[in-house]
C-alpha positions in Angstrom: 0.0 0.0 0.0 1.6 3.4 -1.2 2.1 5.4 2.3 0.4 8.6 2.5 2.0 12.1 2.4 1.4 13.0 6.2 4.3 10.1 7.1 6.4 10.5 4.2 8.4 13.4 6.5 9.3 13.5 9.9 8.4 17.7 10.6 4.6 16.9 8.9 3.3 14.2 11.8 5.6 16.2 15.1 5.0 19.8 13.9 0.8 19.1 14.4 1.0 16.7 17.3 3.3 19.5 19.0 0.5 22.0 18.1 -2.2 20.4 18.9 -0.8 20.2 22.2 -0.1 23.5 22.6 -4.0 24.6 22.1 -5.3 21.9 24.4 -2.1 22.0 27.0 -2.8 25.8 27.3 -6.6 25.4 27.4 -6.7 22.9 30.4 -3.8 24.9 32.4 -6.3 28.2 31.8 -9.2 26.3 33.0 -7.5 24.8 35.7 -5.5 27.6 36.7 -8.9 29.5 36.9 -10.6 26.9 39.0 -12.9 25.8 36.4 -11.6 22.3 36.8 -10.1 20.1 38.8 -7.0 18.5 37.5 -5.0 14.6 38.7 -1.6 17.1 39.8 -1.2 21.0 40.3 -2.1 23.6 37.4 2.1 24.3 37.4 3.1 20.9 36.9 0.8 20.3 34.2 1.6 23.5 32.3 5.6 23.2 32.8 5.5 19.6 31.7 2.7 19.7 28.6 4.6 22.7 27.3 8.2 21.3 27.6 7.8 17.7 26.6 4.6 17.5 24.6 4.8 20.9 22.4 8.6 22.1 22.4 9.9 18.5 22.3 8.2 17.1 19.6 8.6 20.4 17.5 12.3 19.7 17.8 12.3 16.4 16.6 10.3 18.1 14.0 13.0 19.9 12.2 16.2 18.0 14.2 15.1 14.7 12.3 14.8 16.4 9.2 18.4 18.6 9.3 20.2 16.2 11.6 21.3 14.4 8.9 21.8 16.9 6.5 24.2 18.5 9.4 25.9 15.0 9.8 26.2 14.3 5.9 24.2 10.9 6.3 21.3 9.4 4.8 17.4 10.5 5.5 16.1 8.5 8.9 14.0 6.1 7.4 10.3 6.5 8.2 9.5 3.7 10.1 11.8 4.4 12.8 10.7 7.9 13.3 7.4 7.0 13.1 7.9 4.5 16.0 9.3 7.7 18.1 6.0 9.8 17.0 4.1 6.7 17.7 4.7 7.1 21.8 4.8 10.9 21.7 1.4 10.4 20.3 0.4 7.7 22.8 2.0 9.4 25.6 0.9 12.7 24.8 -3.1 11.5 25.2 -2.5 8.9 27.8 -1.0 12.7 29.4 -4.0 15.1 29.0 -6.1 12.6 29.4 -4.8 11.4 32.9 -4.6 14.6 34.0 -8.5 14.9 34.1 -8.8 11.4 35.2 -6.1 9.1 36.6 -2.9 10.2 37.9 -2.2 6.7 37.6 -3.1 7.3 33.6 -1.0 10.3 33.9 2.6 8.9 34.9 1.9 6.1 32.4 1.9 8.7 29.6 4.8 10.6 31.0 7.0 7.3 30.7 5.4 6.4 27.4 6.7 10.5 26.3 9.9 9.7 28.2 10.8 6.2 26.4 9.6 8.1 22.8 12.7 11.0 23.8 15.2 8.8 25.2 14.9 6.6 21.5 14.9 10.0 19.9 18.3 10.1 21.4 19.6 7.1 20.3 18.7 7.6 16.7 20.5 10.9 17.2 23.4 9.3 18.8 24.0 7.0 15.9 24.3 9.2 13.3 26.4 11.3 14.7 28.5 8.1 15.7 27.9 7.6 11.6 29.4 10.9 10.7 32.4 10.9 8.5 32.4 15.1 8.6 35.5 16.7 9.7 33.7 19.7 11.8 31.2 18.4 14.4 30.6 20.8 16.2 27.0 22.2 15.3 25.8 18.5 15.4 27.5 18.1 18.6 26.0 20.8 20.5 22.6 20.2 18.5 23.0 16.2 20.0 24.1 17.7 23.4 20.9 19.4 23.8 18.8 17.3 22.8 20.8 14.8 25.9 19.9 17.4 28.3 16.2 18.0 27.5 16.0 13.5 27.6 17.9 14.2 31.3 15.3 17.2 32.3 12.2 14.9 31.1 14.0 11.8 33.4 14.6 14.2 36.5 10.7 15.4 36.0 9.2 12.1 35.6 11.4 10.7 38.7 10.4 13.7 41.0 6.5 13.9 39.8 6.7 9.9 41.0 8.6 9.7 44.1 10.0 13.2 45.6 8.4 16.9 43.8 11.3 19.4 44.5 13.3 17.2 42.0 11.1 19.0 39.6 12.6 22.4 40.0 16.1 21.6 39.1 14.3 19.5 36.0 12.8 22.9 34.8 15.8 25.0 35.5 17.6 22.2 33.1 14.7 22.2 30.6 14.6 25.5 30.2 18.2 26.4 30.0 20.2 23.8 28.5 17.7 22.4 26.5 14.9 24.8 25.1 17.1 27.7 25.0 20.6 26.0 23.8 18.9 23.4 21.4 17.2 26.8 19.6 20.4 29.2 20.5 22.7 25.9 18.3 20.3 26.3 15.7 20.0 29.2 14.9 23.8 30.7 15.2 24.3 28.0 12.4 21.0 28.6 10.7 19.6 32.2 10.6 23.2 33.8 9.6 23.1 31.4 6.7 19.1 32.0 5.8 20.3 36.1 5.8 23.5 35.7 3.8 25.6 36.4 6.2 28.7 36.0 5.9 30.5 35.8 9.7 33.6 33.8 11.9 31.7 31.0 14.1 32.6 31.9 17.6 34.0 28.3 18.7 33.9 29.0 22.3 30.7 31.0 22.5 28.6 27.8 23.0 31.2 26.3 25.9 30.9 29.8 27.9 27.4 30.0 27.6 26.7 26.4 28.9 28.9 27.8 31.8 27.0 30.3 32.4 24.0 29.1 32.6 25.1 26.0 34.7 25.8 28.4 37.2 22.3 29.8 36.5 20.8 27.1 37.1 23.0 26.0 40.4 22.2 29.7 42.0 18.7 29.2 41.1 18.8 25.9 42.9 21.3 27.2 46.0 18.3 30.5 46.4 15.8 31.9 44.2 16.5 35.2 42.5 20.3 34.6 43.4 21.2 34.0 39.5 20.6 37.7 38.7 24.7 38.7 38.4 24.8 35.6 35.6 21.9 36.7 34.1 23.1 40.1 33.4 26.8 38.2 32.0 24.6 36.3 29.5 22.5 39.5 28.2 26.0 41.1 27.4 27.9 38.1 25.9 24.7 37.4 23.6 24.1 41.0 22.8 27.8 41.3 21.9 27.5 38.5 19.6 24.4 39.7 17.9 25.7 42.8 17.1 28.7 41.2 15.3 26.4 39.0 13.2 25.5 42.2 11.6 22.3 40.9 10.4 20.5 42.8 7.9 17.7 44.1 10.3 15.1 45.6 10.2 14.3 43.5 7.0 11.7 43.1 4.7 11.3 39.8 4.1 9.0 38.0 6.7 10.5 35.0 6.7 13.5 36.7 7.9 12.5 39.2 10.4 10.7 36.7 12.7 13.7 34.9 12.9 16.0 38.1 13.6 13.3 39.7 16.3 13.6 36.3 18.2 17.1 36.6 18.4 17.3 40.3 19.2 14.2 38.8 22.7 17.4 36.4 23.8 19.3 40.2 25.4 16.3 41.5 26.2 14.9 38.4 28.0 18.2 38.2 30.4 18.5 41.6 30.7 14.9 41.4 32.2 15.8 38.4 34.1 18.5 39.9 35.4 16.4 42.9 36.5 13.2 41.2 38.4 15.1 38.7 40.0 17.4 41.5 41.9 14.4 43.2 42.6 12.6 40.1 43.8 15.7 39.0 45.8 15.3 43.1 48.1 11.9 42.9 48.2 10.4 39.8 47.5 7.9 41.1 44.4 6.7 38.2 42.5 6.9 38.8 38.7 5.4 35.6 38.0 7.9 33.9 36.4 8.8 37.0 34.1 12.6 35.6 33.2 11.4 32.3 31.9 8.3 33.3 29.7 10.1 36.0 28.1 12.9 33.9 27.4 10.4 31.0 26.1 8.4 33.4 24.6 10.2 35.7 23.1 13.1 33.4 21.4 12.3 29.8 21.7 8.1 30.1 20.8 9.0 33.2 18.1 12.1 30.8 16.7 9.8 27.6 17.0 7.0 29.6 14.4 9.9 31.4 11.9 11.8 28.0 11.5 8.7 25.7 11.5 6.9 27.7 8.5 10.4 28.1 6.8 10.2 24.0 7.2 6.5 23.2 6.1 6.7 25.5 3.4 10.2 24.5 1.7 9.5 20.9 2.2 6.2 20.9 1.0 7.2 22.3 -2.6 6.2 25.9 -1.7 7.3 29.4 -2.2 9.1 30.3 0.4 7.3 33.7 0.6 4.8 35.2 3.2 1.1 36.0 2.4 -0.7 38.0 4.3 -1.9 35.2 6.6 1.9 34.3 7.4 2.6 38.2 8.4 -0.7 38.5 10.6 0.8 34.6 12.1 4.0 36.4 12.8 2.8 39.6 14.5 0.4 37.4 16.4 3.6 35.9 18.4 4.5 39.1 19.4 1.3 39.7 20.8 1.8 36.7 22.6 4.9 37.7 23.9 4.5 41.6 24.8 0.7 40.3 26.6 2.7 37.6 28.7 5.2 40.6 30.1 2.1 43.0 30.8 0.9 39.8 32.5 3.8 40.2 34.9 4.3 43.7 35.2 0.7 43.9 36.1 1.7 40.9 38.6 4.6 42.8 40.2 2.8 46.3 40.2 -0.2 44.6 42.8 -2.7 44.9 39.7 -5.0 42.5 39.0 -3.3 40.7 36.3 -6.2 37.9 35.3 -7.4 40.3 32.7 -3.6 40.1 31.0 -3.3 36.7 31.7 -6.4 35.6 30.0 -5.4 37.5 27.1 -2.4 35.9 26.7 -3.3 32.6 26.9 -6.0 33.5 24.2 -3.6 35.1 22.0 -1.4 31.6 22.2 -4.5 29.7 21.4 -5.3 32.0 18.4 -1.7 31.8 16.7 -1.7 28.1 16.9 -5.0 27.6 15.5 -4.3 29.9 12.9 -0.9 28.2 12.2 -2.7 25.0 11.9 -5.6 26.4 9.6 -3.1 27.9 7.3 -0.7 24.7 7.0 -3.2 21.6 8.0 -3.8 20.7 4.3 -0.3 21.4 3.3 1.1 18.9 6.1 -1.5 16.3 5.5 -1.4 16.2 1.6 1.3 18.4 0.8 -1.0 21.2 -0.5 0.7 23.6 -2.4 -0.5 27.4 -1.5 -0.9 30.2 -4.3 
């Protein structure tokens, strides 16, 4: 039987699993959040994990099957081993949402479903790179690196949401740093420089400091809250530095561009904020609602996540790689998403009554997915081709 178009690539089956999760993920932490209902484990445990390991991590494996071996000058992944990998996202991912409304039992199955999907995700990646005859590894290193940290995050989450909770914490700080942030941060140094004809000297050493760094973020964090505010402020400067001598061609016309550039340009802004609320939070106590780590998710991983995932479904799929007026409105719709969720927490931190912005925000994120998905449903399902 001739397979259908929807398997033929690995981004067409994890791009809408991942964002299908993100509408429902977000819908249910709203709801529950709110009080509306009732979920098997707390509002922030549902929303770190659904958003981490069943939205941002299949979205990786989205594009990192497809380039991986284009990095590593090896042969395509064939489809029925990714399709095994999607297979127990896909399982775990509704044995997940579903448990969450009615078993906990229901729910850690899906998380070790999720978690045995990533950890052979890893050992697909580990082989070719293994495989790799290139001389230069380092890209695919760092890209395979990150992907080992997010599979140890998703282990250290799993083990404390079983046996002991405050294991969690360090799980996020890990998720969040070394794997959403440097998985995106390897990508794009190698990617968007290349996608904006760019011509600049890789920075060999800039990937080693910043893992430095922000292992000391993360062990501050860990030591006392709001105590990572000095290495915060290290990182905005290093990465602003950097960007600056990329010299990329910004402000630029072509959507497909821009989105890419303004996610970079959130990564300074992001610690510079970070660095910011946490001092103030460390005087005075002020809760900003987790401003650091949205803007950071935000700002660069989400806006990154919707530049390099059209760039993806379009250029695989046959397509133009231009913007329509649909794809502009998409883009400006993350930024929405982005500038809502830091009112949210400004509002937060002033004593304002922040539901207003908070429910905006979380209706803004629903919106750009479903609009995302409405605009490139046909094209990753049958390979549609747009005018």
């Amino acid at each position: 039987m001739k397979e259908h178009y929807f398997f033929s690539q690995p981004h067409q089956p994890f791009f809408l699993l991942a964002f299908i999760n993100a509408i429902v993920a977000m819908v249910l932490f709203m709801l529950s959040f709110k009080g509306s209902i009732l979920l098997t484990l707390s509002p922030s445990t549902f929303h770190a994990y659904s958003l981490i390991y069943l939205l941002f991590t299949p979205a990786f494996l989205a594009f990192v099957f497809t380039t991986f071996p284009r990095f590593s000058s090896t042969p395509s992944i064939q489809n029925s081993l990714y399709l095994k990998v999607f297979s127990l996202f896909a399982i775990g991912s509704l044995l997940v949402i579903f448990g969450s409304i009615f078993s906990s039992t229901l729910n850690i199955l899906g998380m070790l479903v999720t978690l045995g999907g990533h950890l052979w995700a890893i050992i697909i990646l580990e082989e070719i790179y293994s495989s790799s005859e290139i001389e230069d590894k380092h890209d695919i290193f760092w890209i395979l690196l990150t992907m080992i940290f997010g599979f140890l995050s998703h282990l250290l989450f799993v083990t404390g949401h079983i046996f002991w909770q405050p294991i969690q914490d360090l799980a996020v700080q890990i998720a969040i740093y070394l794997y959403l942030f440097m998985l995106a941060f390897s990508v794009a140094q190698r990617m968007v420089p290349f996608f904006s004809h760019c011509i600049i000297e890789k920075n060999i050493y800039l990937l080693k400091a910043l893992t430095t760094f922000l292992i000391l973020h993360i062990l501050l964090e860990t030591i006392y809250p709001h105590l990572s505010f000095i290495i915060d402020a290290i990182i905005a400067l290093i990465l602003g530095r950097e960007l600056l001598r990329w010299n990329l061609p910004f402000p630029n016309p072509n959507p497909l561009l821009w989105i890419l550039h303004v996610a970079l340009i959130w990564i300074p802004i992001a610690f510079s904020f970070a660095a910011i609320s946490n001092l103030i939070s460390l005087i005075d106590g002020t809760s900003f609602l987790f401003l650091d780590i949205h803007i950071l998710v935000l700002g660069f991983v989400f806006t990154i996540l919707i530049g390099f995932g059209t760039r993806v479904t379009l250029g695989h799929s046959g397509n133009q790689m231009l913007a329509d007026n649909w794809i502009k409105i998409l883009f400006n719709m993350t930024q929405l998403v982005v500038i809502s969720r830091l009112i949210t927490s400004m509002t937060m931190a002033w004593g304002w009554n922040f539901i207003i912005f908070f429910d905006i925000s979380v209706t803004l994120w629903v919106i750009t997915f479903v609009f995302w998905i409405l605009k490139f449903f046909k094209v990753l399902i049958f390979g549609k081709k747009l005018n």
